[in-house]
Residue, then its C-alpha position, 0 to 999 in steps of 0.5 A: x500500500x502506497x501512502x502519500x507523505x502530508x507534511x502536518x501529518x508527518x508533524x503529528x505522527x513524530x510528535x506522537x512517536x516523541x511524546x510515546x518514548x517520554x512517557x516511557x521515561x515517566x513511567x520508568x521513572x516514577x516506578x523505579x526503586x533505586x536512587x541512581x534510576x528514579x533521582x539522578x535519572x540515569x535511563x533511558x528509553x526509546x521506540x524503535x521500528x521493527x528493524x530496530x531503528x530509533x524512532x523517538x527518544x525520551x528526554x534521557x540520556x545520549x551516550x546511551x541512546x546513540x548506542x541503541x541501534x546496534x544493540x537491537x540489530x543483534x538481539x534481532x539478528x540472534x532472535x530473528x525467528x524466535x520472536x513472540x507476543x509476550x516476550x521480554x529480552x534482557x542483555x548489558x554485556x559490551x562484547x556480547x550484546x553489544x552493550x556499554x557497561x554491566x550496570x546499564x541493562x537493556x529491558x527490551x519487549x517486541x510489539x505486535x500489531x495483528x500478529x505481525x511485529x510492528x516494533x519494539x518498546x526498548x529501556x535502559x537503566x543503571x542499576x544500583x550494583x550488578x556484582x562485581x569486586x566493587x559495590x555499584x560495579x563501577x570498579x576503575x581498578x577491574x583488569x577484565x570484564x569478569x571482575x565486573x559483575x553479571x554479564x548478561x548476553x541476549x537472553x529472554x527475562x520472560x518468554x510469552x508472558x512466562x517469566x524466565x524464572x530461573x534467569x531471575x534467581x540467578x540475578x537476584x543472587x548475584x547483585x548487592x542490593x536484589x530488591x533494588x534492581x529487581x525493582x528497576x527491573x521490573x520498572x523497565x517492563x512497565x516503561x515498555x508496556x507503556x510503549x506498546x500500548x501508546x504505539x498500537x493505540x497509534x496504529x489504530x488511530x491513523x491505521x497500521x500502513x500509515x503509521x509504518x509509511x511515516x515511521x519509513x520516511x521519518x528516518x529520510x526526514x531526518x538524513x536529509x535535515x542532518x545533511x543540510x546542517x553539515x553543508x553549512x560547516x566549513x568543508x575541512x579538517x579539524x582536529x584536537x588533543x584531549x586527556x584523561x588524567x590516569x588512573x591510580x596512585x601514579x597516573x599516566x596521561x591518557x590521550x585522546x585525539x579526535x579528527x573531525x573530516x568534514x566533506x560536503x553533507x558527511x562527516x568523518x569523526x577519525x580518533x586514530x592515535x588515541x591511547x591504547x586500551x587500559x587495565x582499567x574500567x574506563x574502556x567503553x565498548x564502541x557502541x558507546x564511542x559512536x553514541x558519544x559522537x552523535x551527542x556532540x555533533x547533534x549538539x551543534x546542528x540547529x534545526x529541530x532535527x527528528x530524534x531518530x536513526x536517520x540523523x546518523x545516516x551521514x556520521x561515520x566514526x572509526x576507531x582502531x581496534x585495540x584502542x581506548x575507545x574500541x577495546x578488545x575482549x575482555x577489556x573491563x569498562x564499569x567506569x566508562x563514563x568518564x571516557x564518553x564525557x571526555x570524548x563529548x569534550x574532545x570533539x568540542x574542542x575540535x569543533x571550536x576550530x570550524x564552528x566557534x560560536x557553537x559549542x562552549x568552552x571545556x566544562x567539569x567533565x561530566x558526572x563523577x559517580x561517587x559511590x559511598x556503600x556498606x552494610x546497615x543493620x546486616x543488609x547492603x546498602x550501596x549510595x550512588x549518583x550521577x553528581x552533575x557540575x558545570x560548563x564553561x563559557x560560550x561567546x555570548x553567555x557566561x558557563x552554567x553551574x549545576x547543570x548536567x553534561x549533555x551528554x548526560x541529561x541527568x540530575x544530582x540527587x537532593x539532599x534530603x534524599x541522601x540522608x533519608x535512605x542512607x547512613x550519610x549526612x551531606x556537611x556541605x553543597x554548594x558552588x566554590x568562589x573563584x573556580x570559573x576560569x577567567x575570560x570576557x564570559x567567566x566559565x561556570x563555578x566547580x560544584x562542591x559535596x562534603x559527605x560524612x559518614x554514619x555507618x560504622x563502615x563503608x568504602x569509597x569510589x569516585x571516579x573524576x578527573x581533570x586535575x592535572x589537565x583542568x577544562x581549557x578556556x577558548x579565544x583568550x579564556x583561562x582554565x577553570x579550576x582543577x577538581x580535588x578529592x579530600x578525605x577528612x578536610x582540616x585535619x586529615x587532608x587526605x588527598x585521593x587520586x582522581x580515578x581510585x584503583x582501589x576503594x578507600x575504606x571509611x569509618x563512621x565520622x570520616x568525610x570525604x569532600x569532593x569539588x569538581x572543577x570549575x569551567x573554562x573562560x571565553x576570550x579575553x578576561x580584561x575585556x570582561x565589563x567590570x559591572x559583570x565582576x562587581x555582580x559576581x562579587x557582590x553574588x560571592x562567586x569571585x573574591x575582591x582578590x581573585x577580581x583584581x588578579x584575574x580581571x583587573x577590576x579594583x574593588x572598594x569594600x569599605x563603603x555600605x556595598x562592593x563599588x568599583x574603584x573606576x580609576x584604579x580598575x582603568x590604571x591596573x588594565x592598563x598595566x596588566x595589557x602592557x605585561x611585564 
């Protein structure tokens, strides 16, 4: 049946498909019982056509959802005629089941429309701990896979409406905190449940053949879109450095070096050069490098653009087997976040190279995960967030603080909620003075957390960066401030390595403070309108002393408010542009 394509019509059908994929993630959000899922909001859910291509996304996370496709090509693949009403598949391997890390497991159901496969309801969520040699299984210090939890290939959790009850005890035995992830578990049935209903009460609406028509061209819809976009990015090569600090005691820089190939309506992003693969959880499979890279690429396309599998159409990503972002079997990857943040930061900096007044300047790094856990009254408990920071400035704005990475759409959990459900008391959170780096439009302050512990023991695990290469400024911009992890400020002062190959054992009254660092400056810091530096002194975001240093900006605090001191600030820039 030949269906012609109305373009309002096509307008409504997308936005049906997107509003689908969001109440998934409403659902899978106010059902969940952990605090990673259903607080910090590290999931993600999508609709797919029966090959497995996205349709529409919920408002969740991108690193994930750009990873979606390759994970449903094989389940379909290994599946394709075993395929039922009723089933529900369940896999989070990286070299398996094309996943991204152990905690993040795919709930994955088939819809049927009059006995033929029409679709799929897909989720993703991070689970609260899945196994491992370290609670929450984010362990930076697993030299293989095997040391990081359950590894799930593509299997059915429930076969025709039959639970796969022997899957389900194996997987209630080996995790930490079973009626959490259990819970999730079932949180991503109901998200996918939500789905089918709301996609066959669309096809009742407009008729199956119209809706798969539509679905059809949507996906052409969207490479045509994407293809215009690029057309207006400078045909050429742009090219960046980015590092990772190391990991442990003794870091060794881990280097990343991105190439951006811009050639008409396509775009190669080449990251030959990068740093071998590491004993280390932060090698992320490649599904999630190429995620990574349609994140960042997304990002600087202005067109409303259907969040589908089209848009990828025109992107191709390489990266050499062996490398940090394409490792071999059975390299570990539970940590590997902080190398899809910085693969995100990475291709920003190369892209400020062809398109400037699009992307920001380097920001904290994304989400540093501390993970605080132990044992209250003989049952486990395991705290973990997606503890979200700051951005560095742009050409026309100033960087935000207590904002989320993009390439995490995810949110730092309340303070209330952390001292209700968790032997931890939060002693302090807030932004720190003086840690937007320097320039015309200062970049976003570092975000702080002092946690104290209550329980009579529990272990550490954070995973930051950032300190020996702090966010880098743009045109003229400082660094923003390194980050730095402290056990028992003001006595102790312990000082943590930034990526911990072990975990740090804690004691009831120990505290561990975590600031991250400060986003990078744009342009130059004397060309930053004094008024500006007053605000933010007066806001307490700079110190009179970090104004006159950084910016040249001379201010009076002996009357009844901050002034500025016109003439001194005029004489001191004076001095500061002439230079020693």
């Amino acid at each position: 049946m030949s269906v012609k394509i109305d373009p309002f019509q096509l307008e409504v059908i997308k936005n049906c498909f997107d509003a689908i994929a969001d109440d998934m993630a409403l659902t899978l959000m106010r059902t969940a019982h952990s605090g990673i899922v259903r607080d910090s909001m590290d999931f993600s859910t999508a609709i797919c056509d029966a090959d497995g291509r996205t349709l529409a996304q919920g408002v969740c996370t991108p690193m994930q959802l750009g990873g979606f496709y390759d994970a449903m090509r094989l389940m379909i693949t290994n599946y394709e005629s075993r395929i039922y009403p009723g089933d529900v598949f369940i896999s989070n391997d990286p070299f398996a089941a094309a996943g991204q890390h152990l905690p993040d497991i795919y709930i994955t159901t088939p819809i049927f429309y009059r006995e033929a496969l029409c679709g799929w309801s897909t989720t993703m969520a991070h689970h609260s701990d899945v196994g491992g040699i370290v609670a929450g299984s984010n362990a930076l210090g697993s030299e293989e896979i095997f040391q990081e939890g359950l590894r799930l290939p593509v299997v059915k959790f429930v076969e025709r409406g039959e639970p796969n009850q022997a899957l389900w005890d194996v997987i209630a035995l080996n995790v930490r905190t079973p009626d959490k992830v259990m819970g999730d578990l079932q949180a991503q049935m109901a998200s996918c449940k939500s789905g089918e209903r709301e996609l066959i009460e669309l096809f009742e609406r407009y008729g199956v053949d119209t809706v798969l028509a539509y679905a059809a061209h949507l996906h052409e819809y969207a490479e045509r879109l994407t293809r215009a976009e690029i057309r207006d990015i400078p045909d050429g090569v742009y090219d960046f450095v980015d590092h990772i600090d190391g990991l442990g005691e003794n870091p060794e820089t881990i280097y990343l070096k991105a190439k951006i190939i811009v050639e008409d309506d396509e775009i190669t992003v080449d990251w030959t050069g990068s740093s071998p693969q590491v004993e280390g959880g932060i090698n992320p499979s490649f599904p999630f490098t190429k995620a990574a890279a349609y994140a960042a690429l997304r990002s600087v396309m202005s067109a409303e653009i259907p969040n589908c599998h089209g848009f990828s159409n025109p992107i191709t990503v390489v990266a050499p087997k062996g490398c940090i972002l394409n490792p071999h079997f059975p390299a570990p990857c539970g940590a590997r976040g902080i190398t899809g943040y910085r693969m995100i930061d990475c291709l920003f900096g190369a892209l400020a190279k062809a398109v400037p007044d699009r992307v920001t300047a380097d920001n904290n790094g994304g989400s540093t995960l501390p993970t605080i856990a132990g044992y209250r009254n003989g049952k486990a408990f395991v705290f973990c967030e997606t503890f979200m920071g700051t951005w560095g400035a742009t050409s026309a704005h100033d960087g935000q603080s207590g904002v989320p990475h993009m390439g995490a759409n995810q949110s730092n959990v309340s303070i209330e909620m952390i001292e209700s459900d968790y032997p931890i008391r939060i002693d302090e959170y807030g932004m720190a003075p003086d840690t937007g780096g320097p320039g015309r439009h200062r970049g976003g302050l570092a975000l702080l957390r002092q946690y104290r512990i209550l329980s009579d023991r529990a272990i550490l695990n954070v995973r930051s960066d950032k300190r020996k290469y702090p966010p880098h400024g743009l045109y003229g911009g400082k660094e923003g401030s390194p980050s730095i992890n402290l056990v028992n400020p003001g006595s102790e002062d312990r000082v943590l390595p930034v990526l911990m190959l072990q975990v740090e054992k804690l004691n009831k009254g120990d505290v561990f403070r975590h600031v991250m660092s400060g986003g990078g400056g744009f342009g130059d810091p004397l060309e930053r309108d004094p008024e500006q530096v007053l605000g933010d002194v007066i806001e307490e975001k700079v110190t009179p002393d970090h104004a006159r240093r950084e910016y040249g900006v001379v201010i009076d605090a002996s009357g009844a408010a901050p002034a500025i001191d016109a003439a001194a600030t005029e004489a001191l820039r004076a001095a500061m542009r002439k230079g020693p």
